[in-house]
Chimera marker file (.cmm) of the C-alpha trace (Angstrom):
<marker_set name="trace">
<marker id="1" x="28.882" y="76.648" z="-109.139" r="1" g="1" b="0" radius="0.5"/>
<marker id="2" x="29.907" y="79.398" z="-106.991" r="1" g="1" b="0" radius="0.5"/>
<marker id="3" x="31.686" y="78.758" z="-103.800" r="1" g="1" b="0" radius="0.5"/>
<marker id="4" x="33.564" y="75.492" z="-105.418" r="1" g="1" b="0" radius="0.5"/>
<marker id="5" x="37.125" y="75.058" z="-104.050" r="1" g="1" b="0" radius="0.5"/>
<marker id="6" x="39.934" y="74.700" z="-106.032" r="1" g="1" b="0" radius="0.5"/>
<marker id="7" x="44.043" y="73.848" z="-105.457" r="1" g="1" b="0" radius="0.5"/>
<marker id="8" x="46.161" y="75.768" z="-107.304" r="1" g="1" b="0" radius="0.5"/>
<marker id="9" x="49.894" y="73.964" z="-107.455" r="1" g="1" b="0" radius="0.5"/>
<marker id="10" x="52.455" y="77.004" z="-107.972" r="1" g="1" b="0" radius="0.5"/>
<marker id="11" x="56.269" y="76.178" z="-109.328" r="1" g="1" b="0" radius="0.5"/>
<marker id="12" x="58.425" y="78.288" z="-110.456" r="1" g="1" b="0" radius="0.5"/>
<marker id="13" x="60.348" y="77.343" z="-113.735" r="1" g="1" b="0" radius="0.5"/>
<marker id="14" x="63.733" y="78.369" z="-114.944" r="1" g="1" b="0" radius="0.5"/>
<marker id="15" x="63.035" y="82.235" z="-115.647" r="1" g="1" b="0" radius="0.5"/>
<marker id="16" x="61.898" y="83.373" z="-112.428" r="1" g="1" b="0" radius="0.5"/>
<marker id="17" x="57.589" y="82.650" z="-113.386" r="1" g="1" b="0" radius="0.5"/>
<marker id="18" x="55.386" y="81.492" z="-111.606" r="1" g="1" b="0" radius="0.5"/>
<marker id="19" x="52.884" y="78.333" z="-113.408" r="1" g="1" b="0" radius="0.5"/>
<marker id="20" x="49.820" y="77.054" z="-111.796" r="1" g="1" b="0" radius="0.5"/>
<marker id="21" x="48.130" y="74.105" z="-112.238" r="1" g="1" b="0" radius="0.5"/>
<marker id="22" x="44.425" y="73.252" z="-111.293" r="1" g="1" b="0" radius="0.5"/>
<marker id="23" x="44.931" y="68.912" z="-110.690" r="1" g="1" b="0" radius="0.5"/>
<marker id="24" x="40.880" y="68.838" z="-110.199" r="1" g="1" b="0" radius="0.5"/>
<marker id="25" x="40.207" y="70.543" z="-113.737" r="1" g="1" b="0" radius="0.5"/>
<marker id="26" x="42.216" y="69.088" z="-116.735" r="1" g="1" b="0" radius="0.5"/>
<marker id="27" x="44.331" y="71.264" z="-118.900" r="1" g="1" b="0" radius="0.5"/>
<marker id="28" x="43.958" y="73.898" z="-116.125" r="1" g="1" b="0" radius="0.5"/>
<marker id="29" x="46.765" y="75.995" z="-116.039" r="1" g="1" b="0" radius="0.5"/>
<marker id="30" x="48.252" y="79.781" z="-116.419" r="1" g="1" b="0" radius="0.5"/>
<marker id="31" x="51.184" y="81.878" z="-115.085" r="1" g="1" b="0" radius="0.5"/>
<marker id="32" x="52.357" y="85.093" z="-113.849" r="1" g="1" b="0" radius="0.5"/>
<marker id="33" x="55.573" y="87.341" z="-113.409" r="1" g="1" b="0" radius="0.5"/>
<marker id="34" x="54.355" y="87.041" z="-109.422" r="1" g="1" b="0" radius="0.5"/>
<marker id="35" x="52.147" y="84.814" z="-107.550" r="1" g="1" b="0" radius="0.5"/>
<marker id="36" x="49.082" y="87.573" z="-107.410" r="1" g="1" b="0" radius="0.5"/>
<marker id="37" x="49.083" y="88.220" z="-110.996" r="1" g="1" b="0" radius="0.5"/>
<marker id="38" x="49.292" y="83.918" z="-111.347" r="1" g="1" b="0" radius="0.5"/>
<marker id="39" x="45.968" y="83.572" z="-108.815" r="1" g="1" b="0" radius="0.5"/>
<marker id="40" x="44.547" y="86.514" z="-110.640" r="1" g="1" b="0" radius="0.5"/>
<marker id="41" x="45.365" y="84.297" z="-114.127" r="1" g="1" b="0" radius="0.5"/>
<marker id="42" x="43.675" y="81.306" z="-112.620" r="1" g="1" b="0" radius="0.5"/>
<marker id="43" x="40.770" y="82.644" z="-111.330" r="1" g="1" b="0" radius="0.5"/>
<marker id="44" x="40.032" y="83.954" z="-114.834" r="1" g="1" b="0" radius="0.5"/>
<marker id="45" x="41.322" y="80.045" z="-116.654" r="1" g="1" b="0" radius="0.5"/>
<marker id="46" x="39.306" y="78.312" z="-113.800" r="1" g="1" b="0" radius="0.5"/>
<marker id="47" x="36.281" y="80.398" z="-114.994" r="1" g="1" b="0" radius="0.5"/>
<marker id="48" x="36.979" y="79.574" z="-118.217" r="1" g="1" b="0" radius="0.5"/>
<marker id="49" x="37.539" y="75.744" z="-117.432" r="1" g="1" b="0" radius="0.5"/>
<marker id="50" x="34.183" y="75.536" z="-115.843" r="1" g="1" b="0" radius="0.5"/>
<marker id="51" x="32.735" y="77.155" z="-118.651" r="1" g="1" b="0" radius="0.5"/>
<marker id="52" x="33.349" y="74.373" z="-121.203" r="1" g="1" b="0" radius="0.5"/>
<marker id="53" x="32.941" y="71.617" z="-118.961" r="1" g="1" b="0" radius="0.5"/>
<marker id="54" x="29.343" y="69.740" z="-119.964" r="1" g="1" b="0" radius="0.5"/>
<marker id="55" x="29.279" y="67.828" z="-116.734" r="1" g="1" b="0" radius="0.5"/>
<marker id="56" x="30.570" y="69.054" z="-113.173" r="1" g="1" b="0" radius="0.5"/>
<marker id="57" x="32.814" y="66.110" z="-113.194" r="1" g="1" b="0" radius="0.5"/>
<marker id="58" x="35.989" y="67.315" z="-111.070" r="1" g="1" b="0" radius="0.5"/>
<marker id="59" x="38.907" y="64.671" z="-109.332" r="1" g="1" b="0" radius="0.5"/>
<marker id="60" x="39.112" y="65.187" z="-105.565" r="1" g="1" b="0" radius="0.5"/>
<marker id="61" x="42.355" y="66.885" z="-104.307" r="1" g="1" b="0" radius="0.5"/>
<marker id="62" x="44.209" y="64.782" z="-102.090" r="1" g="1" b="0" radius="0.5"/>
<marker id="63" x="47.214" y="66.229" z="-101.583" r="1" g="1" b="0" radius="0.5"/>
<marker id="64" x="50.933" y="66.651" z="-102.287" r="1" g="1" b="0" radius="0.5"/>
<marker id="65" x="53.438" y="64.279" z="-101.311" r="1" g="1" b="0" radius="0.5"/>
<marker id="66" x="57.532" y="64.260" z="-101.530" r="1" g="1" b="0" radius="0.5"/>
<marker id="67" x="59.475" y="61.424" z="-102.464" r="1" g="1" b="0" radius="0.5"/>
<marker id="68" x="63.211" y="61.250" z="-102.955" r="1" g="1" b="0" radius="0.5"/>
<marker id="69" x="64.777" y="58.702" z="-105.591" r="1" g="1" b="0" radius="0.5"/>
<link id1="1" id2="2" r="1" g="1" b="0" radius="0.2"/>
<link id1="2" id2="3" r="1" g="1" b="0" radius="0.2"/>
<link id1="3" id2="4" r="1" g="1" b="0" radius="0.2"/>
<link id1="4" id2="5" r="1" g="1" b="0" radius="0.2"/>
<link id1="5" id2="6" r="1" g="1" b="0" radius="0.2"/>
<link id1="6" id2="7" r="1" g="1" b="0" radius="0.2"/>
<link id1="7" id2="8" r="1" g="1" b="0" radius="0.2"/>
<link id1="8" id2="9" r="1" g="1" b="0" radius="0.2"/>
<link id1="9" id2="10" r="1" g="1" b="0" radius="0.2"/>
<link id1="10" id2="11" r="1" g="1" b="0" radius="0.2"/>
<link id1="11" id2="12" r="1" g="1" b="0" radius="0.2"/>
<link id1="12" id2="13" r="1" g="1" b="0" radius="0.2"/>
<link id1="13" id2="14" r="1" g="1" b="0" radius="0.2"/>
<link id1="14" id2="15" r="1" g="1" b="0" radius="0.2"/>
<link id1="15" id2="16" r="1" g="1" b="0" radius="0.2"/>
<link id1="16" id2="17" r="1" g="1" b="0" radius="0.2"/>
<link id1="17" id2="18" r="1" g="1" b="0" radius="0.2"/>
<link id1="18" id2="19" r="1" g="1" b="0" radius="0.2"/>
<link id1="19" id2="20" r="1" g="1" b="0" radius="0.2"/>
<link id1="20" id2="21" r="1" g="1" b="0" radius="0.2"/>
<link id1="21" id2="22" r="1" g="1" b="0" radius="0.2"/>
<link id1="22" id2="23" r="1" g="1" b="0" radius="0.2"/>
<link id1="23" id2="24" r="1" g="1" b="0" radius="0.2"/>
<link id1="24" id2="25" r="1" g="1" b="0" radius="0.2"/>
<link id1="25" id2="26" r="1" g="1" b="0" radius="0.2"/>
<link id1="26" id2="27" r="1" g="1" b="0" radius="0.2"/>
<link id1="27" id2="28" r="1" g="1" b="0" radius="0.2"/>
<link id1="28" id2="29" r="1" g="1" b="0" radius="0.2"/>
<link id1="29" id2="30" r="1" g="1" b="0" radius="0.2"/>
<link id1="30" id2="31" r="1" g="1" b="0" radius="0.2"/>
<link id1="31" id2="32" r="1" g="1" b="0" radius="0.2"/>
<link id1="32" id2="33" r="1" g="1" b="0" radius="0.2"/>
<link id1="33" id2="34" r="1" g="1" b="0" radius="0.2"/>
<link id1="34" id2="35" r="1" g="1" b="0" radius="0.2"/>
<link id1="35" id2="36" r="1" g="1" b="0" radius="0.2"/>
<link id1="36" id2="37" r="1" g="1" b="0" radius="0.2"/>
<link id1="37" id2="38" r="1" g="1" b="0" radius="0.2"/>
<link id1="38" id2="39" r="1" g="1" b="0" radius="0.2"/>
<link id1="39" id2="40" r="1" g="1" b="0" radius="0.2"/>
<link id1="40" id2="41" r="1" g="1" b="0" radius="0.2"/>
<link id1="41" id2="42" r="1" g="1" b="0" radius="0.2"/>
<link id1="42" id2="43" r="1" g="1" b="0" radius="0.2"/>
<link id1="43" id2="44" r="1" g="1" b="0" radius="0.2"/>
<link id1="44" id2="45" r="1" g="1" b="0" radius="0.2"/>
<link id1="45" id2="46" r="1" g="1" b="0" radius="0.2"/>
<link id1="46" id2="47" r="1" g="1" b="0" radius="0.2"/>
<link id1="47" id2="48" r="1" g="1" b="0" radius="0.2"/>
<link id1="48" id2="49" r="1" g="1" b="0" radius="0.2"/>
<link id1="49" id2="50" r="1" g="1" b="0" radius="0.2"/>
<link id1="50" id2="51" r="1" g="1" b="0" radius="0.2"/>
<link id1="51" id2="52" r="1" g="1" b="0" radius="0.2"/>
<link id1="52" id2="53" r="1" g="1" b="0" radius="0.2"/>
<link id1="53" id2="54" r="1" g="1" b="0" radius="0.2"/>
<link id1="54" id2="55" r="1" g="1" b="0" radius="0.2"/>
<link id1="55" id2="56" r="1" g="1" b="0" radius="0.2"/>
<link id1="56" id2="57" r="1" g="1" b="0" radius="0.2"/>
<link id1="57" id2="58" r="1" g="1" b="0" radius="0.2"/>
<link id1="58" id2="59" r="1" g="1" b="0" radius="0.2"/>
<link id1="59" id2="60" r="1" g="1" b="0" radius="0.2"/>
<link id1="60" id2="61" r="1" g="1" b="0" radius="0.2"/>
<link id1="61" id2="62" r="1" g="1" b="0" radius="0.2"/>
<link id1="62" id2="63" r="1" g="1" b="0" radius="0.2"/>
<link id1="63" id2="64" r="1" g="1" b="0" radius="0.2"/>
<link id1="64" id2="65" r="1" g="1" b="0" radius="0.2"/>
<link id1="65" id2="66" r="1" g="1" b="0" radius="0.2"/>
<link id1="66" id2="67" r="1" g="1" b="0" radius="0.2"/>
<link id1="67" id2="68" r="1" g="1" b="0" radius="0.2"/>
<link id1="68" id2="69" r="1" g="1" b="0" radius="0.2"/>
</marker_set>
């Protein structure tokens, strides 16, 4: 598995922390007081994602888009 790609969606909530989000990997997601310590979070979750997946069944990032209501 090494050398998969993954997208990491970063917000930043109320408080000033970072959250990412892996949209290929379900309930993929960690945070961080800044955005190395949040990739340095995901790495490890993504790890740990891929770990207890049985089947290398991942969504295909397509990207983000912005709409205004």
């Amino acid at each position: 598995m090494k050398g998969k790609e993954f997208y990491v969606v970063i917000e930043r909530d109320e408080d000033g922390v970072y959250i990412g989000e892996v949209p290929q990997l379900r309930a993929c997601y960690s945070q961080g007081d800044t955005i190395d310590e949040l990739m340095l979070n995901m790495r490890e979750v993504i790890e740990i994602c891929l770990e207890e997946l049985a089947e290398e069944t991942f969504t295909e990032f397509i990207g983000v888009q912005k709409l205004v209501v």
